[in-house]
PDB file of N, H, CA, C and O in Angstrom:
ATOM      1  N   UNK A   1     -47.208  29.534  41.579  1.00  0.00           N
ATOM      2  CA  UNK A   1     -47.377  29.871  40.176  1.00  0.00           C
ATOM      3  C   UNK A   1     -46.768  28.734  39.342  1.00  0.00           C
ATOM      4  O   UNK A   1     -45.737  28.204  39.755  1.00  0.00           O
ATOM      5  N   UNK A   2     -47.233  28.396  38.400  1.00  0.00           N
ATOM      6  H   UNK A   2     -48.071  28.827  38.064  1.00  0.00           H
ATOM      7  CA  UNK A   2     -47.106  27.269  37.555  1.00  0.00           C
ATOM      8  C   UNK A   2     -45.783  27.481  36.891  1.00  0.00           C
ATOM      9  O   UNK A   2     -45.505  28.655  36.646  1.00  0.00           O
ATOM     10  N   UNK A   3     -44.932  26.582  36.561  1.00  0.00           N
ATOM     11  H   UNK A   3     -45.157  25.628  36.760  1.00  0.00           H
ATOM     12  CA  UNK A   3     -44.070  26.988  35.259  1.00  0.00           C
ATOM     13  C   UNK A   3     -43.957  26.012  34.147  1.00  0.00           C
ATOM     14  O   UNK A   3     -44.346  24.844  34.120  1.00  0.00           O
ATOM     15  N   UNK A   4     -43.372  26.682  33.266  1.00  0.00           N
ATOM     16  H   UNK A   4     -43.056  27.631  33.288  1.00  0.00           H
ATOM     17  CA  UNK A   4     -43.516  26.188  31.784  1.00  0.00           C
ATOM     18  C   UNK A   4     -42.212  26.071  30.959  1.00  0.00           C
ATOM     19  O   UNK A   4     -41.475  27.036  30.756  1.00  0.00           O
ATOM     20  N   UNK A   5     -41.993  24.892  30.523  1.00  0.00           N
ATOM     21  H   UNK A   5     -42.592  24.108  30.687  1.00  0.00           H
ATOM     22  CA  UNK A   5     -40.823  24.835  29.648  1.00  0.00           C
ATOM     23  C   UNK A   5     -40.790  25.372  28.169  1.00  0.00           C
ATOM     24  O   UNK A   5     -41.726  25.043  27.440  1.00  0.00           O
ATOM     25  N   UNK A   6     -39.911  26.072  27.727  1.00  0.00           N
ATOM     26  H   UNK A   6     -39.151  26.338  28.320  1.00  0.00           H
ATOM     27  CA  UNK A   6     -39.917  26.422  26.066  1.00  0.00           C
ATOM     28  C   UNK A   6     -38.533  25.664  25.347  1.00  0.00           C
ATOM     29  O   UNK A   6     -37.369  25.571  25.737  1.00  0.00           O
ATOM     30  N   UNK A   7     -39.262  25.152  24.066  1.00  0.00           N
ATOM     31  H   UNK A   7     -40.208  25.227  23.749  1.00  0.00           H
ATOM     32  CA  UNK A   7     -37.995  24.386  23.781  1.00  0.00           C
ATOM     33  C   UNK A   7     -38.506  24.994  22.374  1.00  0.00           C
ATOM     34  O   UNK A   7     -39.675  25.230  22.069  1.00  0.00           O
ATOM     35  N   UNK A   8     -37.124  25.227  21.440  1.00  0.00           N
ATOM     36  H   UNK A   8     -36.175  25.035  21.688  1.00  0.00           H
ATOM     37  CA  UNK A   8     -37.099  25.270  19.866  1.00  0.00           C
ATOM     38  C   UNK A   8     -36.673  24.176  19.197  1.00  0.00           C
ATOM     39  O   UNK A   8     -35.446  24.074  19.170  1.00  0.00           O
ATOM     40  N   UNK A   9     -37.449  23.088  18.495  1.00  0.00           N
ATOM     41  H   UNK A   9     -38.446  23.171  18.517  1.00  0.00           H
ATOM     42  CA  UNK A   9     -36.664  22.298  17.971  1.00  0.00           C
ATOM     43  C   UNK A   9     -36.418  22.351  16.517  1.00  0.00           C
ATOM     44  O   UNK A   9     -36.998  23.314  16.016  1.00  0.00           O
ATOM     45  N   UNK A  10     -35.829  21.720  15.767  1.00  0.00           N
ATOM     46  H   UNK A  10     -35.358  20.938  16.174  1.00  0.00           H
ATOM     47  CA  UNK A  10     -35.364  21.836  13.812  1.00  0.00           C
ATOM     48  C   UNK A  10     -35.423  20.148  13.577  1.00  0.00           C
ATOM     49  O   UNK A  10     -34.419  19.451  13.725  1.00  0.00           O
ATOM     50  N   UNK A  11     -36.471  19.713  13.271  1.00  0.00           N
ATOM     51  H   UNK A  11     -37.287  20.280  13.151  1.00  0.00           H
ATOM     52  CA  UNK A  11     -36.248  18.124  13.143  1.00  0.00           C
ATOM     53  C   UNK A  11     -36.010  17.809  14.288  1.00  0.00           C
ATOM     54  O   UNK A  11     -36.553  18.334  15.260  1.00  0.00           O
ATOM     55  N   UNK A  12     -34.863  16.584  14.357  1.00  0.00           N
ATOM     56  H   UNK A  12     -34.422  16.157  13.567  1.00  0.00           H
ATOM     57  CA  UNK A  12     -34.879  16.010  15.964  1.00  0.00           C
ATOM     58  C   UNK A  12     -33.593  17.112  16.852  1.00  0.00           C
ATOM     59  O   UNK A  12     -33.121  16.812  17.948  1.00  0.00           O
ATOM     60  N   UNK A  13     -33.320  18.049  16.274  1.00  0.00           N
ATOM     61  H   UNK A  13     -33.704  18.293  15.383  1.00  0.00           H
ATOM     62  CA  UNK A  13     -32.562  18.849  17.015  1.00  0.00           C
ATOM     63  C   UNK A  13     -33.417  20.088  18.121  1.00  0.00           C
ATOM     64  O   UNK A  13     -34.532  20.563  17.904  1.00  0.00           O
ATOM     65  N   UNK A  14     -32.592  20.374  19.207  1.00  0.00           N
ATOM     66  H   UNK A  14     -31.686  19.989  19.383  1.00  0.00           H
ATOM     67  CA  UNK A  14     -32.967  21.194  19.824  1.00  0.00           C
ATOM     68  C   UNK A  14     -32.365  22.370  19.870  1.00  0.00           C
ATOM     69  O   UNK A  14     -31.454  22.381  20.698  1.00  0.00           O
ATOM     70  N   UNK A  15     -32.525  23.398  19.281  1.00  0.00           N
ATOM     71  H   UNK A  15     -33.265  23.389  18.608  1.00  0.00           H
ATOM     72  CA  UNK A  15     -32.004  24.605  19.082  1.00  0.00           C
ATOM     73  C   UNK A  15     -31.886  25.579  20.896  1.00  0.00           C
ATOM     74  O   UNK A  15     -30.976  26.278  21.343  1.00  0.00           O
ATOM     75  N   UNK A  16     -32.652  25.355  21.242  1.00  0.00           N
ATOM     76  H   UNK A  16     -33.391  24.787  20.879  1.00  0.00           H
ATOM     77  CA  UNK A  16     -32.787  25.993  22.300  1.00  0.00           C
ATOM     78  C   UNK A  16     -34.289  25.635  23.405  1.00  0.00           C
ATOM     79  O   UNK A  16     -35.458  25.253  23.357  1.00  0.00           O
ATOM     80  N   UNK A  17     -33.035  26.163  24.502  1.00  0.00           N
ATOM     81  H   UNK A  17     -32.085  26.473  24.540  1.00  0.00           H
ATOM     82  CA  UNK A  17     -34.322  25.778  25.971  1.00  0.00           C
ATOM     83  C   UNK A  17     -34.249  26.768  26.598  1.00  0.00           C
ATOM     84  O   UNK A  17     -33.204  27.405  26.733  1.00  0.00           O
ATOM     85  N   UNK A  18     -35.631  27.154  27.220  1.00  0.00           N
ATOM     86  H   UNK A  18     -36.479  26.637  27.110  1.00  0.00           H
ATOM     87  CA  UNK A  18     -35.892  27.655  28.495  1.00  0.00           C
ATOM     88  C   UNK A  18     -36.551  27.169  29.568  1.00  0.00           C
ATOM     89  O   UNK A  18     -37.782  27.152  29.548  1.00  0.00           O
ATOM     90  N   UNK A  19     -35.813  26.682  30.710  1.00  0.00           N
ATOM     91  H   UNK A  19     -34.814  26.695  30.726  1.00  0.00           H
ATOM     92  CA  UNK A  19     -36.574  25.779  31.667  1.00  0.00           C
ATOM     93  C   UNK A  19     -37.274  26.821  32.602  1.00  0.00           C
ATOM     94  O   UNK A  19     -36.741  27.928  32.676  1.00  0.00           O
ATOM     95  N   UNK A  20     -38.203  26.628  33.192  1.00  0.00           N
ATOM     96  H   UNK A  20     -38.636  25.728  33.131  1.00  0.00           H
ATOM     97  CA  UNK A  20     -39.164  26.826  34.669  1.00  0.00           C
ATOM     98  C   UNK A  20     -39.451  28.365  34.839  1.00  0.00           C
ATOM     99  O   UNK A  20     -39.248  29.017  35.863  1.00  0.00           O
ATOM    100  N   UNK A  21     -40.101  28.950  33.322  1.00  0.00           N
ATOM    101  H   UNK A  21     -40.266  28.421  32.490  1.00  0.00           H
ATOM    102  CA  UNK A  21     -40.462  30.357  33.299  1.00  0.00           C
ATOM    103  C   UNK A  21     -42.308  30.272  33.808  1.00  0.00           C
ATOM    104  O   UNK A  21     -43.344  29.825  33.314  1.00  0.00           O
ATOM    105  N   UNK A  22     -41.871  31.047  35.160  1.00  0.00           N
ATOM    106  H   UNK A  22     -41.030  31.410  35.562  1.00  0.00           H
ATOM    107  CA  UNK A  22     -43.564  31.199  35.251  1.00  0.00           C
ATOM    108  C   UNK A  22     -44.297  31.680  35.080  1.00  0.00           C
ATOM    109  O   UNK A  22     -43.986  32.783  35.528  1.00  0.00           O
ATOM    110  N   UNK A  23     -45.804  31.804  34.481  1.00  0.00           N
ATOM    111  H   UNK A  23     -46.056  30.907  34.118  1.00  0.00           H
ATOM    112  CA  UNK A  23     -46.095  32.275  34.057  1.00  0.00           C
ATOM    113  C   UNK A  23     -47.629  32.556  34.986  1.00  0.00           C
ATOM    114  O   UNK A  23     -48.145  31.638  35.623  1.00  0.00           O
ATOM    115  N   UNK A  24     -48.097  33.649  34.945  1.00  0.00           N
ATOM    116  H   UNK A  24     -47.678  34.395  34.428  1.00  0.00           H
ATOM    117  CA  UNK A  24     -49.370  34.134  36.107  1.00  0.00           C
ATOM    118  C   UNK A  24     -50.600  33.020  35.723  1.00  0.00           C
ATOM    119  O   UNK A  24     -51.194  32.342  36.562  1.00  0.00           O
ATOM    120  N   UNK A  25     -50.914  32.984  33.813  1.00  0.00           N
ATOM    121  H   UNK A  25     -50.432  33.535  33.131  1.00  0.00           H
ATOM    122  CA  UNK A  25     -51.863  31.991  33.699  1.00  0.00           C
ATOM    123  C   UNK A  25     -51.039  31.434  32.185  1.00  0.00           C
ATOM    124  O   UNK A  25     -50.101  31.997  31.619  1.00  0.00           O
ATOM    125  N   UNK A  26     -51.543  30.518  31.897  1.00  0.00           N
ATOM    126  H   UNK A  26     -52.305  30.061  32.357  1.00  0.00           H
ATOM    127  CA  UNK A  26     -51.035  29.352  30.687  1.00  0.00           C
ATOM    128  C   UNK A  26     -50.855  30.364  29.770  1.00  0.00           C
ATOM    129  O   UNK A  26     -49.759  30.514  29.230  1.00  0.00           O
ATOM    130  N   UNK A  27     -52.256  31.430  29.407  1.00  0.00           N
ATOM    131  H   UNK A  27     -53.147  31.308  29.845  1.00  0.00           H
ATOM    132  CA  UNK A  27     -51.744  32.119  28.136  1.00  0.00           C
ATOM    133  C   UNK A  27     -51.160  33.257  28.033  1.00  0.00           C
ATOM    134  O   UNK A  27     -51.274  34.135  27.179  1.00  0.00           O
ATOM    135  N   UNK A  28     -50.644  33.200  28.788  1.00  0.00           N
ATOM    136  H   UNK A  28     -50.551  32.486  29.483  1.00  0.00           H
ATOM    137  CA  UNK A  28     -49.388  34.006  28.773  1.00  0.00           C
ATOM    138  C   UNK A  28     -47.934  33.477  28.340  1.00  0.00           C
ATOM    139  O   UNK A  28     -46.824  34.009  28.347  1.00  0.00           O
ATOM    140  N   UNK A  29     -48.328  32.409  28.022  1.00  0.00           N
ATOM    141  H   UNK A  29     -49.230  31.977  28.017  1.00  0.00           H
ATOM    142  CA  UNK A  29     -47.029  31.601  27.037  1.00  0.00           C
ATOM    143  C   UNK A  29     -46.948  32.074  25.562  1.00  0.00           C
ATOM    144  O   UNK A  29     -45.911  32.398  24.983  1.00  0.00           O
ATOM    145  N   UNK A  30     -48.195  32.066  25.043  1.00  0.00           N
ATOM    146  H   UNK A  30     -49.037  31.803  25.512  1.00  0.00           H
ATOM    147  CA  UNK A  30     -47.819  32.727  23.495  1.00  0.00           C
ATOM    148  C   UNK A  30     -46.948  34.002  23.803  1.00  0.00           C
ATOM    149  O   UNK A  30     -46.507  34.325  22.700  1.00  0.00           O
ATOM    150  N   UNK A  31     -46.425  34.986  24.841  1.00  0.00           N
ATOM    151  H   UNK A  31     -46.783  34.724  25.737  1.00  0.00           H
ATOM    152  CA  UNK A  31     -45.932  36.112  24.613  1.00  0.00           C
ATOM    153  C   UNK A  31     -44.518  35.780  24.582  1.00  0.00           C
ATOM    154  O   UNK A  31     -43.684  36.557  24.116  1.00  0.00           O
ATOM    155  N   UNK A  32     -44.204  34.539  25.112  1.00  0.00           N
ATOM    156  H   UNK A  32     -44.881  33.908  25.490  1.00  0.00           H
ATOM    157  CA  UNK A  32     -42.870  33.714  24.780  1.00  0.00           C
ATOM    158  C   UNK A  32     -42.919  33.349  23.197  1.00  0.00           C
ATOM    159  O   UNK A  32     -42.178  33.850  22.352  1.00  0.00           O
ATOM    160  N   UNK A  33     -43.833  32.476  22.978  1.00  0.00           N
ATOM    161  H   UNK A  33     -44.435  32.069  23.664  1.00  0.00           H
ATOM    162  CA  UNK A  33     -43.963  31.808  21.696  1.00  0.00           C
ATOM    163  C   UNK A  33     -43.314  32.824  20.996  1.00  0.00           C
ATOM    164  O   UNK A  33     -42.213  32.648  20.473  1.00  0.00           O
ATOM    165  N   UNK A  34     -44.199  34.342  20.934  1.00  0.00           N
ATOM    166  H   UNK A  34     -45.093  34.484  21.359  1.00  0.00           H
ATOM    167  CA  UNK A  34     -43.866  35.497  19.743  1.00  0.00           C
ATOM    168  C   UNK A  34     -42.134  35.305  19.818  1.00  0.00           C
ATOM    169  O   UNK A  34     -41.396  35.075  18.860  1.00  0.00           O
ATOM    170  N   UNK A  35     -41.784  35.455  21.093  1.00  0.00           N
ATOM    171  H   UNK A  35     -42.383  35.642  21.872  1.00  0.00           H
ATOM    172  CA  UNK A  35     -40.661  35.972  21.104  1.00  0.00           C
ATOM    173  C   UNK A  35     -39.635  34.944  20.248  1.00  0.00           C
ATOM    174  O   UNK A  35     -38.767  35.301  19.452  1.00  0.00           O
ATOM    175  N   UNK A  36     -39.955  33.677  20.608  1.00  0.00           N
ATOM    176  H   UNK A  36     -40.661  33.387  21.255  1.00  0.00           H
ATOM    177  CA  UNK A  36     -39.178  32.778  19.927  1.00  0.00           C
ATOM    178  C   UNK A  36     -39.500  32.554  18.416  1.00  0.00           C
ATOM    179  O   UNK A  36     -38.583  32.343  17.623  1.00  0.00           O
ATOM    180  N   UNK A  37     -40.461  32.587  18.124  1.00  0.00           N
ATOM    181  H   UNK A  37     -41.206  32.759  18.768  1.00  0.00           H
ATOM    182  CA  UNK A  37     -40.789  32.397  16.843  1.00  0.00           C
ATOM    183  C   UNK A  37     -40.134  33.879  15.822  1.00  0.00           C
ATOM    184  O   UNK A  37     -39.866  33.849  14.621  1.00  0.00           O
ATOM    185  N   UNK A  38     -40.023  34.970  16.682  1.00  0.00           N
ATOM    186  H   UNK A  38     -40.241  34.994  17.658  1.00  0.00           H
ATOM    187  CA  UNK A  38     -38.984  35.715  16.055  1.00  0.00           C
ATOM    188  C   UNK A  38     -37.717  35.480  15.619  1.00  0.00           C
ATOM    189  O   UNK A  38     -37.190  35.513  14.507  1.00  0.00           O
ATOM    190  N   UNK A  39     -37.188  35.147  17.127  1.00  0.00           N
ATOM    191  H   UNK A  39     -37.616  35.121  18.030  1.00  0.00           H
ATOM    192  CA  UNK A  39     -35.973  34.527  16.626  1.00  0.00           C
ATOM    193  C   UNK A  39     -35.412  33.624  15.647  1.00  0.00           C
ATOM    194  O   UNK A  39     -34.440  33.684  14.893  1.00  0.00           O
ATOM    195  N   UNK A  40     -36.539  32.555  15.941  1.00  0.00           N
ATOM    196  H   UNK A  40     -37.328  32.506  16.553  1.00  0.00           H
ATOM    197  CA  UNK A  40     -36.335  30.978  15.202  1.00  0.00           C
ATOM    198  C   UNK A  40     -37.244  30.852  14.120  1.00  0.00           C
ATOM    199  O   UNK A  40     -37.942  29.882  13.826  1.00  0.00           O
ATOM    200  N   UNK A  41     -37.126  32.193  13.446  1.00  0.00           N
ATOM    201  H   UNK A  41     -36.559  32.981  13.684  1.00  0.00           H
ATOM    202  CA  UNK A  41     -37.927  31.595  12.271  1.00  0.00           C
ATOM    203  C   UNK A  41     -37.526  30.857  10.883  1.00  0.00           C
ATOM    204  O   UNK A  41     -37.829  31.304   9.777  1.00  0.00           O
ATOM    205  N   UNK A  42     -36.963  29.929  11.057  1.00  0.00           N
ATOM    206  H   UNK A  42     -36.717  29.566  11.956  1.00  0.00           H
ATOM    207  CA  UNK A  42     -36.469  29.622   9.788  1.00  0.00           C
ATOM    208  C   UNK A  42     -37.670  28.305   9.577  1.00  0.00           C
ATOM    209  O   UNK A  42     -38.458  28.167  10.513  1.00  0.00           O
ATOM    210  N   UNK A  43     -37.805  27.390   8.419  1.00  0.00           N
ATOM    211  H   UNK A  43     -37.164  27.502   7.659  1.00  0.00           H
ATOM    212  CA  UNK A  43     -38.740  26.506   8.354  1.00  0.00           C
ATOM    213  C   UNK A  43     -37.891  25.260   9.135  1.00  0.00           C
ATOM    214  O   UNK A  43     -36.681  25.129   9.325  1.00  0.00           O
ATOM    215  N   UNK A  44     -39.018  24.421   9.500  1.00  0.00           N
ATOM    216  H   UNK A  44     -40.000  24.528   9.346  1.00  0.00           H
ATOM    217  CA  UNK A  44     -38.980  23.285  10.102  1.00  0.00           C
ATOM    218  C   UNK A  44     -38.633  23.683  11.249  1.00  0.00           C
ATOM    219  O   UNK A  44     -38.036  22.830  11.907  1.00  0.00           O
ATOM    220  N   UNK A  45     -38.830  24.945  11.869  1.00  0.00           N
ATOM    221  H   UNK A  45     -39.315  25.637  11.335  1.00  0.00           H
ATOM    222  CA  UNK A  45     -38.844  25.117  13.269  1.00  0.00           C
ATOM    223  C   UNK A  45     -40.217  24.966  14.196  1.00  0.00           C
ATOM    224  O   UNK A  45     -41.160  25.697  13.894  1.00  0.00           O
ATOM    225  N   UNK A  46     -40.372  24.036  15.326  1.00  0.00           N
ATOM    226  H   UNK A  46     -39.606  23.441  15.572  1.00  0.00           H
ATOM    227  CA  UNK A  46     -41.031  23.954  15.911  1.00  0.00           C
ATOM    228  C   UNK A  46     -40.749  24.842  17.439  1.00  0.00           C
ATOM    229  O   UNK A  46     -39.677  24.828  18.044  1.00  0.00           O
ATOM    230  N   UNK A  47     -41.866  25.518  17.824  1.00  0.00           N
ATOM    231  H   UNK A  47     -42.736  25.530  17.332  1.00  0.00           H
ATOM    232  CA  UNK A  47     -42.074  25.627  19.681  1.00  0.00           C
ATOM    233  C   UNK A  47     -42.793  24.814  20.093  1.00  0.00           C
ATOM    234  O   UNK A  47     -43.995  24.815  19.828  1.00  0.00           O
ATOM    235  N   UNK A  48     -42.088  23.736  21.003  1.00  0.00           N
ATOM    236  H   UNK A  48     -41.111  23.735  21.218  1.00  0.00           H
ATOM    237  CA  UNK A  48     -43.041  23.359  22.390  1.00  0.00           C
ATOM    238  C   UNK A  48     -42.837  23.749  23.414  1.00  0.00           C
ATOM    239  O   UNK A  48     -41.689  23.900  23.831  1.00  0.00           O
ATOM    240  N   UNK A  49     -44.036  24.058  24.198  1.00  0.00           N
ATOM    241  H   UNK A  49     -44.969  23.935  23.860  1.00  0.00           H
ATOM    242  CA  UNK A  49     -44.460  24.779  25.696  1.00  0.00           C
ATOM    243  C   UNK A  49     -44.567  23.763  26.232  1.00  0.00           C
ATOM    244  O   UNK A  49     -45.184  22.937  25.559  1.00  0.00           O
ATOM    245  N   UNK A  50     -43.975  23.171  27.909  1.00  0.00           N
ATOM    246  H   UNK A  50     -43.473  23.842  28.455  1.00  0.00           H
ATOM    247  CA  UNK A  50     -44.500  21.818  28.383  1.00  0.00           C
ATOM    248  C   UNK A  50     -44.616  22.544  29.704  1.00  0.00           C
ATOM    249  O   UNK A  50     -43.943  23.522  30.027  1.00  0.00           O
ATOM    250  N   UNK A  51     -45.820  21.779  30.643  1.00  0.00           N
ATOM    251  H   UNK A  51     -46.366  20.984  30.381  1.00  0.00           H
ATOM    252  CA  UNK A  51     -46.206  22.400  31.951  1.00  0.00           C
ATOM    253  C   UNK A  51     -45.408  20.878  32.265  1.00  0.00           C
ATOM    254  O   UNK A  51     -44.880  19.872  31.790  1.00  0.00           O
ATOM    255  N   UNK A  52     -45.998  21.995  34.058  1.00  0.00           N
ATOM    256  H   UNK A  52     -46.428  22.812  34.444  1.00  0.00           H
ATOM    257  CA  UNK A  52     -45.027  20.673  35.135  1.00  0.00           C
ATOM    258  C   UNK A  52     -44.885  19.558  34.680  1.00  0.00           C
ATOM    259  O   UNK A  52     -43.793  19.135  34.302  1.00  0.00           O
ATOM    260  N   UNK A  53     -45.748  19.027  34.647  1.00  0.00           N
ATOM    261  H   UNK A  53     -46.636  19.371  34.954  1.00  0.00           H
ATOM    262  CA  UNK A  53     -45.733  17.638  34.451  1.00  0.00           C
ATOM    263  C   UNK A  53     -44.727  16.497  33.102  1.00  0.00           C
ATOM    264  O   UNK A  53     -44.638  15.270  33.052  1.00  0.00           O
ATOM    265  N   UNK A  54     -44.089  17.638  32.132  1.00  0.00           N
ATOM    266  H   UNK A  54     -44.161  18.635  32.172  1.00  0.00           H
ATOM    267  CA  UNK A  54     -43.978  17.968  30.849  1.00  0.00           C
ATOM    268  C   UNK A  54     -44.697  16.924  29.945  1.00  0.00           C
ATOM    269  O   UNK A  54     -44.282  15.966  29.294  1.00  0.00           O
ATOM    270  N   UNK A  55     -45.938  17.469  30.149  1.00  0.00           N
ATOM    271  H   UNK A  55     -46.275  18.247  30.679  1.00  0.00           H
ATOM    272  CA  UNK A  55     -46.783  17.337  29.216  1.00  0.00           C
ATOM    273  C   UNK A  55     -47.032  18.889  28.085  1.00  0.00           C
ATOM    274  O   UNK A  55     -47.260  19.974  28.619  1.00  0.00           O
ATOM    275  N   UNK A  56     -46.975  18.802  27.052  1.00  0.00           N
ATOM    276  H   UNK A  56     -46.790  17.920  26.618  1.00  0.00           H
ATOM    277  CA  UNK A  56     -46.923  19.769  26.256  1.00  0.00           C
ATOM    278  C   UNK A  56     -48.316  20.155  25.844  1.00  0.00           C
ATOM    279  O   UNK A  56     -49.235  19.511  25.340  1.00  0.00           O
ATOM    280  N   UNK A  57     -48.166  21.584  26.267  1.00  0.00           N
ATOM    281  H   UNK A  57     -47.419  22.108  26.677  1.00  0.00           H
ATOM    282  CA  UNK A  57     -49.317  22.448  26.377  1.00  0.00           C
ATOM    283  C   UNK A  57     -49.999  23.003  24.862  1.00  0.00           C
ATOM    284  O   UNK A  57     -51.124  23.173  24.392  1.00  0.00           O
ATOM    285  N   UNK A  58     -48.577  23.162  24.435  1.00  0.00           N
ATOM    286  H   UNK A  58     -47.663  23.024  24.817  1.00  0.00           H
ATOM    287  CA  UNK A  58     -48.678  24.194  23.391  1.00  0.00           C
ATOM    288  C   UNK A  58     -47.515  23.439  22.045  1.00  0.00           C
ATOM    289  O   UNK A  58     -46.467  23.000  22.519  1.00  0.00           O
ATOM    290  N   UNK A  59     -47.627  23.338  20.962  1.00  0.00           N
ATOM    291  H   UNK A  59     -48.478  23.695  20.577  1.00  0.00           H
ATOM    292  CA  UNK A  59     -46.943  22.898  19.657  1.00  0.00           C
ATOM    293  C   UNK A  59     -47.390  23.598  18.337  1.00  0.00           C
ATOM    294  O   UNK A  59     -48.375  23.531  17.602  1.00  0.00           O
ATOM    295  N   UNK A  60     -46.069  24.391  18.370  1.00  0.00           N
ATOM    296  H   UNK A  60     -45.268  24.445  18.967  1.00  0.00           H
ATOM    297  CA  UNK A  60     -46.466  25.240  17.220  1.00  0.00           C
ATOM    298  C   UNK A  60     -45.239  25.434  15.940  1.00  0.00           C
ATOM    299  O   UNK A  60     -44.069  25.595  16.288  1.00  0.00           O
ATOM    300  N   UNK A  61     -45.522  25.411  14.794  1.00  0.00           N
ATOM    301  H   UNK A  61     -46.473  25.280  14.511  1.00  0.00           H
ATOM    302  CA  UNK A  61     -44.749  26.017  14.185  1.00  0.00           C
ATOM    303  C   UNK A  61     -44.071  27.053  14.129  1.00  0.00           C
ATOM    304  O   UNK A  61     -44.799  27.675  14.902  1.00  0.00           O
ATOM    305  N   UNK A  62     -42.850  28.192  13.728  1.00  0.00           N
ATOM    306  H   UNK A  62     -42.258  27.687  13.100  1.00  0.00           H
ATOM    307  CA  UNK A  62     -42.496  28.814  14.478  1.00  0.00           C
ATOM    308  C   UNK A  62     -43.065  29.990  13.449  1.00  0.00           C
ATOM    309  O   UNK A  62     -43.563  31.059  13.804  1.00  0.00           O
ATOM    310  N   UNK A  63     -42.878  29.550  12.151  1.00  0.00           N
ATOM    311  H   UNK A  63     -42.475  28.681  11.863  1.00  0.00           H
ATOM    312  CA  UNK A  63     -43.962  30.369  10.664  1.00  0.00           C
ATOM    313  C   UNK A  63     -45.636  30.785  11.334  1.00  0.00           C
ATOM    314  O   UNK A  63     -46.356  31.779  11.432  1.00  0.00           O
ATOM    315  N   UNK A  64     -45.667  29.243  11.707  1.00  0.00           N
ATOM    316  H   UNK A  64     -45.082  28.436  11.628  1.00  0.00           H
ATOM    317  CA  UNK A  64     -47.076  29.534  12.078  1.00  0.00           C
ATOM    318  C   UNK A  64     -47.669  30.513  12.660  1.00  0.00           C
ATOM    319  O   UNK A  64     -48.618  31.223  12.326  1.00  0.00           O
ATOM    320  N   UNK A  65     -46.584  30.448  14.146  1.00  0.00           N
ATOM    321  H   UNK A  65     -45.814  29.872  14.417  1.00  0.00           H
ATOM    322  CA  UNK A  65     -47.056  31.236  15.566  1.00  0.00           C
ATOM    323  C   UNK A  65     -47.023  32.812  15.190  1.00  0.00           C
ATOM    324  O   UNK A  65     -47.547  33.775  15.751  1.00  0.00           O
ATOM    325  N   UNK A  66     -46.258  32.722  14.096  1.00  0.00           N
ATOM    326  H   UNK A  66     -45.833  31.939  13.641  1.00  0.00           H
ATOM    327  CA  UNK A  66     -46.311  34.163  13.617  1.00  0.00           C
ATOM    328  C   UNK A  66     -47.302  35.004  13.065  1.00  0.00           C
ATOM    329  O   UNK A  66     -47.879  36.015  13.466  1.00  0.00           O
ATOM    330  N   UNK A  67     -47.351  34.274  11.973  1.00  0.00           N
ATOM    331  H   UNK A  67     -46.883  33.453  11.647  1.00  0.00           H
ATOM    332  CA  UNK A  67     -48.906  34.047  11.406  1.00  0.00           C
ATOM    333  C   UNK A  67     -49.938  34.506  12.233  1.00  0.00           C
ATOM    334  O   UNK A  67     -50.459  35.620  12.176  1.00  0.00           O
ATOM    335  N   UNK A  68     -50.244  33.472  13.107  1.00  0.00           N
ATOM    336  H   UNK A  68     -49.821  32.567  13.153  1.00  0.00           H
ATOM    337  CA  UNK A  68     -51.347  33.357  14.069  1.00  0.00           C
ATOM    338  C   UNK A  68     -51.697  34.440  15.297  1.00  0.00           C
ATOM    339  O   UNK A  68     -52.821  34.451  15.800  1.00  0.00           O
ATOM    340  N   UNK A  69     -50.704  35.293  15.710  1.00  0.00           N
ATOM    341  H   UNK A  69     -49.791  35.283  15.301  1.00  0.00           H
ATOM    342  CA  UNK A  69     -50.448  36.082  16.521  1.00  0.00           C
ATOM    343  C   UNK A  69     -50.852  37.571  15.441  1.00  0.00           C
ATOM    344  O   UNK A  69     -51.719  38.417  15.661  1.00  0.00           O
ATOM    345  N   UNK A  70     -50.086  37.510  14.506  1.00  0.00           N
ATOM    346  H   UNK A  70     -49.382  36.823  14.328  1.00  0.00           H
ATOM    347  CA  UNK A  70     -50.391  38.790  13.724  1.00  0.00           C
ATOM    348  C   UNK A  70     -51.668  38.696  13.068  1.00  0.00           C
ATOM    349  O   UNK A  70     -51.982  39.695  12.421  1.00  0.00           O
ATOM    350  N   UNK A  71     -52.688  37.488  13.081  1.00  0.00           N
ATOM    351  H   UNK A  71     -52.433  36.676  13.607  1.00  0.00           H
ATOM    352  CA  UNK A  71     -53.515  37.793  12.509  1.00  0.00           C
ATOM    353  C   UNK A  71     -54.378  38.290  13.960  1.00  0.00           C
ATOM    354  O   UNK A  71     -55.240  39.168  13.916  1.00  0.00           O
ATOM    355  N   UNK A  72     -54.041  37.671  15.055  1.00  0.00           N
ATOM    356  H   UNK A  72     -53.341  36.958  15.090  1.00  0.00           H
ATOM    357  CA  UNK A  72     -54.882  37.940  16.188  1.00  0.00           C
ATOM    358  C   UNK A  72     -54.944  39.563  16.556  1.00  0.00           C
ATOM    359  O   UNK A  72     -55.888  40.165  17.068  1.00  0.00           O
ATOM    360  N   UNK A  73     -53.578  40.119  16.118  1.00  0.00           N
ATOM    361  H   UNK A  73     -52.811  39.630  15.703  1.00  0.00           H
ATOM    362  CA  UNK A  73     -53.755  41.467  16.811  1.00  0.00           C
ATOM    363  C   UNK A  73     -54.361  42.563  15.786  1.00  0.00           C
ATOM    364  O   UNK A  73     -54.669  43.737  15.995  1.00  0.00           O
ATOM    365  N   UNK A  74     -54.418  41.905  14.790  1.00  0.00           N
ATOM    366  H   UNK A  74     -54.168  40.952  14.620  1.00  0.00           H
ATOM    367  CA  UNK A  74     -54.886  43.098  13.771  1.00  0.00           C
ATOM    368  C   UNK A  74     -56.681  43.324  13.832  1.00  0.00           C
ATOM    369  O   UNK A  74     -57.220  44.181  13.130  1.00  0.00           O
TER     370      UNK A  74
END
């Protein structure tokens, strides 16, 4: 099973990491994203998702991901 890094950053700071969460398929990372973008919502917060390789899968705002998720489930 693949895993995936989650990082919160604020500008060039890194607020927080989660290394080598696996996940069954890729999109199953936004259910992280939500979670962090809860937490970290203040502006100029970014989520990046990076697979093995850390190449980054996923780059999102943390306003955004919010956004984007609540418009998906409605």
């Amino acid at each position: 099973m693949p895993s995936y890094d989650f990082e919160v950053w604020q500008g060039d700071s890194a607020l927080h990491r989660v290394k080598g969460v696996e996940l069954e398929k890729p999109a199953h990372a936004w259910e992280h994203v939500n979670a962090l973008a809860s937490r970290f919502n203040m502006p100029g917060c970014r989520i990046a998702v990076k697979d093995e390789c850390g190449d980054i899968a996923i780059l999102v705002g943390a306003r955004t991901a919010k956004q984007m998720l609540a418009a998906a489930a409605a």
